[in-house]
C-alpha positions in Angstrom: -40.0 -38.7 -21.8 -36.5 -39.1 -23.4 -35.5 -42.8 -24.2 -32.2 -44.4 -25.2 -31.9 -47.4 -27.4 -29.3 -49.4 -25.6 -28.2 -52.7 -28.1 -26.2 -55.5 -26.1 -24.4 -58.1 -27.5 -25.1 -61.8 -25.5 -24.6 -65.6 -26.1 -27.4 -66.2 -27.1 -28.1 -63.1 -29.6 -28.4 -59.5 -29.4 -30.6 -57.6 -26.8 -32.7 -54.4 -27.3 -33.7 -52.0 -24.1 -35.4 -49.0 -24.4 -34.7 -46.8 -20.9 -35.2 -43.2 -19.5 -32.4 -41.2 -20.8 -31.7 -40.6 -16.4 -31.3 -44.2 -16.0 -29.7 -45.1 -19.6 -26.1 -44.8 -18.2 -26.7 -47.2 -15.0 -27.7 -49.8 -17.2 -25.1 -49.2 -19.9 -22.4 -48.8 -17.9 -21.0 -46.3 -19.7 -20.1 -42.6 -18.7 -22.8 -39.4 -19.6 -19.4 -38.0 -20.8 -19.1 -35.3 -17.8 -16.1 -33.7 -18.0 -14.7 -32.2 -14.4 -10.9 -31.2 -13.3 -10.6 -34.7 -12.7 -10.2 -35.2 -16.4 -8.2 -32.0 -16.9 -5.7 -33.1 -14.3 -5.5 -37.0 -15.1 -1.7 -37.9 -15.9 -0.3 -34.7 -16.3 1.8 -34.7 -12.4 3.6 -31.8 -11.4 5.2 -28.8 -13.3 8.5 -31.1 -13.0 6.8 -34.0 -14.8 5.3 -31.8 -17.3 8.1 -30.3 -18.3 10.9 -32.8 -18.1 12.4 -34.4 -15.0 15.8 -33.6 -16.9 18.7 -31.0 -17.2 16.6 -29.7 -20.1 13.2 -29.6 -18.6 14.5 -28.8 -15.0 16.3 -25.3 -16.7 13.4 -24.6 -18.3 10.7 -25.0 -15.4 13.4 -23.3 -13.3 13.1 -19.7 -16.1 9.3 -20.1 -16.5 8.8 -19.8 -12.5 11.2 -16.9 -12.3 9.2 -15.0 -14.7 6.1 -15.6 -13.4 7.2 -14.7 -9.8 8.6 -11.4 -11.5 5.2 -11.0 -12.7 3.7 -11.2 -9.6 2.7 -15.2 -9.8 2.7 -18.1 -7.3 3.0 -20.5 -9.0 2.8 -24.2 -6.7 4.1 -27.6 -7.9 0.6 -29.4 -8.6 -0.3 -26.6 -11.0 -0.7 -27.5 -14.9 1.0 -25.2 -17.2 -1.3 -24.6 -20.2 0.9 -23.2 -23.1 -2.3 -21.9 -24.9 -3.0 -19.4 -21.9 0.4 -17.7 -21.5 1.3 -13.9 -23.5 5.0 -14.8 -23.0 6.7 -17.9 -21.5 6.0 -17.9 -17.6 3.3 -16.3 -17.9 2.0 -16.5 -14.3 -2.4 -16.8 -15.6 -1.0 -19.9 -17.7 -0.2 -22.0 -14.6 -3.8 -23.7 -13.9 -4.2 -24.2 -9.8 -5.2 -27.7 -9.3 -8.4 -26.0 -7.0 -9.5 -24.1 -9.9 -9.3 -26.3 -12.9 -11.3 -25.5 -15.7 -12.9 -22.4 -14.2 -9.5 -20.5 -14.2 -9.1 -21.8 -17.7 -12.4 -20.1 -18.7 -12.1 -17.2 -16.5 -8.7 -16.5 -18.9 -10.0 -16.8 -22.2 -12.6 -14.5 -21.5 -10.9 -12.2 -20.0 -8.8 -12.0 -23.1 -11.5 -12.6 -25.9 -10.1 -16.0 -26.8 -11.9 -19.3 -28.3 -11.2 -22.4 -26.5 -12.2 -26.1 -27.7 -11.7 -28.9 -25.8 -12.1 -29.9 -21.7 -13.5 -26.1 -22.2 -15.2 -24.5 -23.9 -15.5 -20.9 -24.7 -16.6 -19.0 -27.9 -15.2 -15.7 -28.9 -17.1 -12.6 -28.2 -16.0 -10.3 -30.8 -16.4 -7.3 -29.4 -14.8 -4.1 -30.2 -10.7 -3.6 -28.3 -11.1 -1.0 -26.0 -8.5 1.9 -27.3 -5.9 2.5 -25.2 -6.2 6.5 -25.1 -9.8 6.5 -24.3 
């Protein structure tokens, strides 16, 4: 069985505990570290808050929606835009639903063979482009 050394600092001096690595975080107090959309999501707000509730930022939005509708996108106000994702500005697999979170983020770097560090994580595949004439 798996144990965690967990030091605490008292009054009186300093306290050693040896627990289960299941019950380690209980006692501690602290998070495991899991990472869910939660964390993905947490103070980014709408589109409009991402991208500037100004003239500037407003304009912007306003061209980045456009071009993903013309490429066949939806995208909805509580989406995150993820920069990173997009081929060309607007790019409608860019805007992250708030439903799908990270799994839309990993669905598109795999889709396009692309590393990702970070909330997600996904390592390049290197495999051969598929040529475009067969």
């Amino acid at each position: 069985m798996k144990v965690r050394r967990i030091v605490q600092k008292t009054k009186t001096g300093t306290r050693i505990t040896y627990v289960p690595v299941g019950k380690a975080t209980i006692i501690s107090r602290r998070s495991c570290g899991a990472v869910t959309d939660r964390e993905l999501f947490r103070g980014k707000g709408t589109l409009l808050d991402q991208f500037g509730d100004d003239a500037i930022g407003r304009k912007e939005l306003k061209e980045y929606v456009a071009n993903a509708k013309q490429a066949g996108g939806k995208p909805h106000y509580t989406d995150l835009y993820v920069p990173g994702l997009a081929d060309f500005p607007g790019d409608p697999r860019a805007f992250v639903p708030a439903s799908e979170g990270r799994g839309h983020i990993r669905r598109q770097c795999e889709a396009r063979d692309r590393e990702c560090n970070g909330l997600v994580n996904v390592k390049r595949s290197f495999r051969e482009p598929i040529a475009a004439n067969g």
